[in-house]
BAGU-882091 format. One record per residue (C-alpha): residue in one letter; x, y, z. Coordinates in steps of 0.1 Angstrom, whole numbers, padded with zeros to 4 digits, always signed. Layout:
N
AXYZ/...
END
This chain:
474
X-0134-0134-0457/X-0111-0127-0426/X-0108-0136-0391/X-0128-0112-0376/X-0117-0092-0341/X-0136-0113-0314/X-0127-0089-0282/X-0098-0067-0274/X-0074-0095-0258/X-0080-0119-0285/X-0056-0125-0312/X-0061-0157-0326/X-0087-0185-0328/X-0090-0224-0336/X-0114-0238-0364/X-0139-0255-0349/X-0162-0261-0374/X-0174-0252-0409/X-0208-0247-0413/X-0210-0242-0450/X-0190-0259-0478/X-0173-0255-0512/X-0202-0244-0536/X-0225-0230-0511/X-0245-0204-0511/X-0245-0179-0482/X-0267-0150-0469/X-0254-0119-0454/X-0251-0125-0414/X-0254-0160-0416/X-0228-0179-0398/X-0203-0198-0417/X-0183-0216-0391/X-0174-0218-0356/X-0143-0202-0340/X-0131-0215-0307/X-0108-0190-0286/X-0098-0188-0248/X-0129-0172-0238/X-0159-0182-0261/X-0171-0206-0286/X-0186-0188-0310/X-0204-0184-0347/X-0188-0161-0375/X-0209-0145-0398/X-0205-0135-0433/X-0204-0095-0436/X-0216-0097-0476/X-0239-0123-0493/X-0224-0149-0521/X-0209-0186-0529/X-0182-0195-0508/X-0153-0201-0533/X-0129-0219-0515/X-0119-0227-0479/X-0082-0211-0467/X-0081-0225-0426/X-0091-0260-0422/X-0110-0272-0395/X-0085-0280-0357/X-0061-0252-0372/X-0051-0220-0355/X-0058-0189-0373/X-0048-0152-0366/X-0072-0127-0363/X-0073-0107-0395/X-0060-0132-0413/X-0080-0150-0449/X-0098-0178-0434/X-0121-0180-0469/X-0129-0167-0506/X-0164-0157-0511/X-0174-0149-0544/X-0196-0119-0545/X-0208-0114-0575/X-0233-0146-0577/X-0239-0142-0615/X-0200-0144-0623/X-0200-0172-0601/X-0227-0192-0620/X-0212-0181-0652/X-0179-0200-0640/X-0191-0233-0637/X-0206-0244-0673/X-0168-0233-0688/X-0152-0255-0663/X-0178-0280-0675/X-0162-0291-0711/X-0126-0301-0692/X-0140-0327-0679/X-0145-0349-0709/X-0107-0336-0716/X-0096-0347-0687/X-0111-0381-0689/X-0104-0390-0720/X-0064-0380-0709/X-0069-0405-0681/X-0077-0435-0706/X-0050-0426-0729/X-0025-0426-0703/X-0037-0459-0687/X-0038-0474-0718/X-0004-0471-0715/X+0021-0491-0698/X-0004-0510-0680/X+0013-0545-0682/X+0043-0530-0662/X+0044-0510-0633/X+0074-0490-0629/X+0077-0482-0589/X+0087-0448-0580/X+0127-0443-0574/X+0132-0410-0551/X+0152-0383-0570/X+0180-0364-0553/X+0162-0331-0548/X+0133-0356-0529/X+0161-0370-0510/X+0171-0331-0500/X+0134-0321-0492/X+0129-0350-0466/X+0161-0341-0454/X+0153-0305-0451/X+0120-0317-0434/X+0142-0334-0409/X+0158-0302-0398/X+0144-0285-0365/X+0121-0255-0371/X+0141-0231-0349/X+0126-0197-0341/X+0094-0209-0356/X+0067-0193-0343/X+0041-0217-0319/X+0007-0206-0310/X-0006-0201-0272/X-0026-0228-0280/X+0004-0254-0290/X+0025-0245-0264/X-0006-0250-0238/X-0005-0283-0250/X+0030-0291-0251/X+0034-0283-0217/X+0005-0298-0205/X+0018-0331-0220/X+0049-0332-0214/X+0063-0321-0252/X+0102-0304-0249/X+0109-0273-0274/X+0134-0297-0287/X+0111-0319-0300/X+0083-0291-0314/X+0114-0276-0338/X+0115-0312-0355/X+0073-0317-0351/X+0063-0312-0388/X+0035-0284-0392/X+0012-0283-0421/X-0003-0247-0411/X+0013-0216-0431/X+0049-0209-0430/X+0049-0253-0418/X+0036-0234-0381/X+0024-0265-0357/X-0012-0266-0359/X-0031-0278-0327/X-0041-0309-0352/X-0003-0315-0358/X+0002-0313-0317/X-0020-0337-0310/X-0016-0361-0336/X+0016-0363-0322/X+0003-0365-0285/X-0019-0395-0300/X+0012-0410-0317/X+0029-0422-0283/X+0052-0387-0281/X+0081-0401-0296/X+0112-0381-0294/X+0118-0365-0328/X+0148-0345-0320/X+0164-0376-0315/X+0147-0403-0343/X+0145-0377-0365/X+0181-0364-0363/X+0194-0405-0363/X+0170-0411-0396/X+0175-0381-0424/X+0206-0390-0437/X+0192-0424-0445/X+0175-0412-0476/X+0204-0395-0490/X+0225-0425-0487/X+0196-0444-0506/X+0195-0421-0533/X+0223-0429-0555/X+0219-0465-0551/X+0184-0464-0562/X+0194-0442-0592/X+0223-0461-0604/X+0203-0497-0601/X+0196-0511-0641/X+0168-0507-0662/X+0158-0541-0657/X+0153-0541-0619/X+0126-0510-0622/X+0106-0535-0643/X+0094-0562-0616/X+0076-0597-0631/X+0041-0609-0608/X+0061-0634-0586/X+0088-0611-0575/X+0059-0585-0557/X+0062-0608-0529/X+0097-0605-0524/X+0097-0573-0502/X+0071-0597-0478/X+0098-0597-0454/X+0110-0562-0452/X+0079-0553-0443/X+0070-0577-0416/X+0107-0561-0402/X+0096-0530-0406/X+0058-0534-0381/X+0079-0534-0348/X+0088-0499-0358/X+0054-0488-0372/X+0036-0500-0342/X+0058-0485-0312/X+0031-0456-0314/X+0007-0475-0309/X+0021-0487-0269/X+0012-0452-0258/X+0005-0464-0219/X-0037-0454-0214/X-0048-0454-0182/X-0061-0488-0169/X-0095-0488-0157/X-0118-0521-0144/X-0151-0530-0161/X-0171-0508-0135/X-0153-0479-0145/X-0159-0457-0174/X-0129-0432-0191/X-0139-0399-0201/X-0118-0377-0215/X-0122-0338-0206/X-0133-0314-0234/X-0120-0283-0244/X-0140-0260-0224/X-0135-0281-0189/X-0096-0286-0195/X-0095-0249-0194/X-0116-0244-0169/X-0093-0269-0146/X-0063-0249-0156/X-0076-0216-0148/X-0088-0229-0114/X-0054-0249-0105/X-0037-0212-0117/X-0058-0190-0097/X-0055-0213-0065/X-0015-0213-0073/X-0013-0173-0081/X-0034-0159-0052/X-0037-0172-0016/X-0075-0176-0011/X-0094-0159+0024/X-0128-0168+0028/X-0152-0146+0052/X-0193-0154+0059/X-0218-0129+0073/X-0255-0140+0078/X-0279-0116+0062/X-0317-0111+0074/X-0335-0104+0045/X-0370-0106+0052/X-0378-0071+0038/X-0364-0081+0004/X-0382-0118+0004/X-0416-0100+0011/X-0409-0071-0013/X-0403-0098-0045/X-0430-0119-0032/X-0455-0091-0039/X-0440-0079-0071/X-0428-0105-0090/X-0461-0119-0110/X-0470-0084-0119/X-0434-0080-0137/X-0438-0113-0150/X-0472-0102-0167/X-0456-0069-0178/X-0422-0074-0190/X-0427-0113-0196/X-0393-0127-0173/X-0391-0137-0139/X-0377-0112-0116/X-0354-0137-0091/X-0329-0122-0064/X-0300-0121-0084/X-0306-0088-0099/X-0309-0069-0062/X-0279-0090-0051/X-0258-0072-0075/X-0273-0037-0070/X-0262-0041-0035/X-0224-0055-0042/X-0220-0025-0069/X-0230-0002-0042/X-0203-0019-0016/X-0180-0015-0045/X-0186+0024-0042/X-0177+0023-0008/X-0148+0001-0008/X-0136+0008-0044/X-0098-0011-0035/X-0120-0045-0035/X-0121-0033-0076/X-0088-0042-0087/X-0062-0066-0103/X-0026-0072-0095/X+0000-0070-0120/X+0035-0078-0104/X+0044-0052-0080/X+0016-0028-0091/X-0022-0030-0080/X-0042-0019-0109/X-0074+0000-0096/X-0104-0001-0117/X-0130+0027-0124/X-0158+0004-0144/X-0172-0016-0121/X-0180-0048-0141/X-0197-0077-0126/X-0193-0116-0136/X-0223-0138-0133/X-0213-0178-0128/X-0239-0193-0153/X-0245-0234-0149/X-0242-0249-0187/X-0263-0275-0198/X-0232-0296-0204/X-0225-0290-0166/X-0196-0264-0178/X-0192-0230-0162/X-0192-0196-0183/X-0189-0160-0164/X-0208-0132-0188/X-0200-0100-0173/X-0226-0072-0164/X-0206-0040-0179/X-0210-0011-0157/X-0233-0028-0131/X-0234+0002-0101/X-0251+0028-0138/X-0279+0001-0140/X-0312+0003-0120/X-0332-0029-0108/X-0347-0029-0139/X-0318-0031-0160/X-0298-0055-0141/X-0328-0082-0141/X-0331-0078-0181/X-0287-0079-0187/X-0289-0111-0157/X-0315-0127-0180/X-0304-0124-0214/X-0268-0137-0202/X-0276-0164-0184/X-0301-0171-0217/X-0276-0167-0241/X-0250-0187-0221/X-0268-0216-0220/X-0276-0217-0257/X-0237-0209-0267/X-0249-0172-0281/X-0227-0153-0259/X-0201-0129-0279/X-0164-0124-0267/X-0179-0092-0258/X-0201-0108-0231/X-0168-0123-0213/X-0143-0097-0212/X-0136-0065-0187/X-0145-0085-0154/X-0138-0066-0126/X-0158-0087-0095/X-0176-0119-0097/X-0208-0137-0086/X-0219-0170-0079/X-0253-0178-0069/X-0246-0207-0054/X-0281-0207-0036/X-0297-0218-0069/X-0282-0252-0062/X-0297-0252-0024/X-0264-0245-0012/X-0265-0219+0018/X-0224-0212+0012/X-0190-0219-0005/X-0156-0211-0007/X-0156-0201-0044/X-0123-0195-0065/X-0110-0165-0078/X-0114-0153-0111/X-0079-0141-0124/X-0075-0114-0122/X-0101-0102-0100/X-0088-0103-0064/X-0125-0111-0050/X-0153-0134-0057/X-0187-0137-0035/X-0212-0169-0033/X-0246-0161-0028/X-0264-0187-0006/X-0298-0202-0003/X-0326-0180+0012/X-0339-0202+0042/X-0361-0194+0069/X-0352-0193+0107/X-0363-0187+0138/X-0346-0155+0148/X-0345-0130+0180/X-0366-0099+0169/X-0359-0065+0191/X-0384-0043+0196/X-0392-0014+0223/X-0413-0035+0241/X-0385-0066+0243/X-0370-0089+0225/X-0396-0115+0204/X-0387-0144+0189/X-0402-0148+0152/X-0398-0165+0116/X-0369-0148+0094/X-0354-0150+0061/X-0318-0154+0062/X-0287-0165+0037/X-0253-0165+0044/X-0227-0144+0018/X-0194-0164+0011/X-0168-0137+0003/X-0132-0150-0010/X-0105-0128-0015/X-0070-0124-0029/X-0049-0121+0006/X-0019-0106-0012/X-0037-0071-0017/X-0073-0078+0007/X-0066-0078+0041/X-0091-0090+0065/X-0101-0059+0074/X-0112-0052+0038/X-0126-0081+0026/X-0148-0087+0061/X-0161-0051+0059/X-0167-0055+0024/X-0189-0085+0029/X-0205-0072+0058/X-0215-0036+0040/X-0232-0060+0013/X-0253-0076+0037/X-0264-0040+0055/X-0274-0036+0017/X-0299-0062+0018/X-0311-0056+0052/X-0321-0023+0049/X-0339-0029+0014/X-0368-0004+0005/X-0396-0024+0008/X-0418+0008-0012/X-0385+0004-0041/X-0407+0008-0074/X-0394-0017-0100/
END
């Protein structure tokens, strides 16, 4: 069993969990563990049914995609067959144990380190240079703090002794002390040890009861040094205060928020839209869709019809920067914002938006926002955002200033629908009345959206809405 492909830009994930163990017996398409990568948490299946022989990634390590993660043993019968001829070393095995502890037992012989032990831990002590370090890792390490000097001498325990994000943060956890320089001051200690301990007599390996308590004091010397982890300075917070720390989903979430605010100098523009016509039209139509199609049908789903259509007009709001070059897309694929339960934010993306009629967008806006709030969104579901949404209204906001989505170079907040007294102009004179109005919040990336762009832009979304087809069939 490999790591499967889990979207185009995604080359490696992180071991969540595994939902099956050693011995288990698993159906085809049923999910074996959970994969955590920079857009999605989610479940892999197995693509054959059998017993899963013996786990390859464990759980808080990095893994590449295509890469073994697990042996599953197909053949079920074969498998079965396996286990009563292990069954008969057992008793071998134990009765090798009592031989061997019958033994020797009055005196224990403690272990003197060899010389080719001495060379491995001073080969461990050697910096790891041009090792290769996940995304991931190196997220962390500069997030904390961690110099490449001290991640050659950080000891890895994935494949090829790579620095899993386990290792990382055990070491984060540890108080960060500097290994390039401990580490380098400390290997040739055992070296130095070595031959001593090998050319000590016979007699001293064998140690009588009383003299146990003689290295008492050594290793009351040695706590200083075994603690200094330990003073790792915490935050210091009062009895009315309560320290949470961030999990994984909302420390990326801040970092792709403080990036996008860095990379792209934010504009925001607001227009007012009237949009009575639309109000009435749902009004009238939505119980009979409930009753036929069995989901609600809410305003997000014409919201979007109308920004796709803006998009047609003003195609150059479609587009991503890279350096020097403005990259123009021809899909025109639509984020949605979705609230989590865990009061996280995920953005699904409605592929091809502007080919969908009303019909289509309300099912693809409800089965997102369904699947996102029971984690059953694929990688799929997240990538190829060209423009995003944010209802912001569902909250009873009437506007924001929302961030953009790198990188998108636009990003509109729908407000709350409220109703107003408005100035109504008719042939026989202006009337005042009751209207339905929400404002449209439309940020933009300044170093490519002028103005010019991103107001008429805005402004052709809310003509969209105002001049809604009230006799639009559904």
């Amino acid at each position: 069993m490999v790591m499967p492909k889990m979207g185009e830009s995604i080359m490696e994930g992180t071991v969540l969990k595994w939902l099956k163990q050693v011995g288990d017996a698993i159906e085809q398409d049923e999910s074996v563990l959970e994969v955590a990568t920079d857009k999605v948490d989610t479940e892999v299946p197995a693509i054959h049914a059998g017993v899963l022989q013996e786990i390859l990634v464990q759980e808080g390590e990095v893994v590449a995609v295509g890469a073994p993660i697990a042996i599953v043993e197909t053949d079920v019968n074969s498998a079965s067959a396996s286990a009563p001829a292990a069954a008969p070393a057992a008793p071998q095995a134990a009765s090798a144990a009592e031989a061997t502890n019958g033994q020797d037992t009055a005196a224990q012989v403690p272990h003197v380190p060899q010389p080719q032990e001495a060379q491995a831990s001073q080969s461990a002590a050697q910096p790891q240079q041009g090792r290769f370090y996940s995304p991931l890792v190196l997220s962390i390490a500069r997030q904390e703090g961690i110099s490449m000097a001290d991640l050659e001498y950080l000891p890895g325990t994935g494949k090829e002794n790579r620095v899993t994000k386990k290792d990382i943060l055990d070491y984060v956890e540890g108080g960060k002390k500097s290994l390039s320089q401990t580490t380098g001051a400390a290997a040739p200690a055992p070296a130095q040890n070595a031959p001593q301990a090998a050319s000590a007599p016979a007699t001293q390996a064998v140690q009588t009861q009383p003299a146990a308590s003689a290295p008492a004091a050594p290793a009351e010397a040695a706590k200083p040094a075994s603690s200094a982890p330990a003073s790792k300075p915490a935050p210091s917070v009062s009895g009315n205060q309560e320290l949470i720390e961030m999990d994984r989903m909302r420390k990326m979430i801040a970092q792709r928020m403080v990036d996008s605010k860095r990379i792209a100098p934010h504009v925001t523009s607001f227009v007012e839209a009237d949009v009575t016509e639309l109000v009435n039209w749902r009004n009238k139509h939505k119980d009979a869709y409930k009753k036929r199609e069995g989901e609600n049908l809410t305003f997000t789903p014409i919201l979007i019809q109308a920004i796709a259509r803006a998009i047609q007009d003003f195609p150059n709001i479609n587009v991503s920067v890279d350096g020097d070059y403005i990259i123009k897309k021809r899909d025109i694929n639509i984020g949605l914002a979705v609230a989590l339960p865990s009061g996280n934010l995920i953005v699904p993306v409605i592929h091809n938006a502007d080919q969908l009629n009303l019909n289509g967008l309300s099912k693809k806006v409800n089965d997102l926002a369904n699947r996102a709030r029971i984690n059953k969104l694929t990688p799929g579901d997240l990538e190829g955002g060209t423009y995003t949404v944010s209802n912001v209204g569902s909250f009873g906001n009437v506007m924001g200033t929302p961030i953009i989505m790198q990188p998108q170079v636009a990003i509109m907040a729908l407000g709350a629908i409220k109703k107003k007294p408005a100035v109504i102009e008719t042939p026989q004179g202006d009337l005042i009345g009751i209207r339905h109005f929400m404002f449209l919040s439309h940020s933009y990336d300044h170093r490519v959206v002028d103005g010019s762009l991103g107001g008429m832009f805005v402004r052709k979304v809310a003509d969209y809405l105002e001049q809604f087809d009230p006799n639009t069939v559904i």
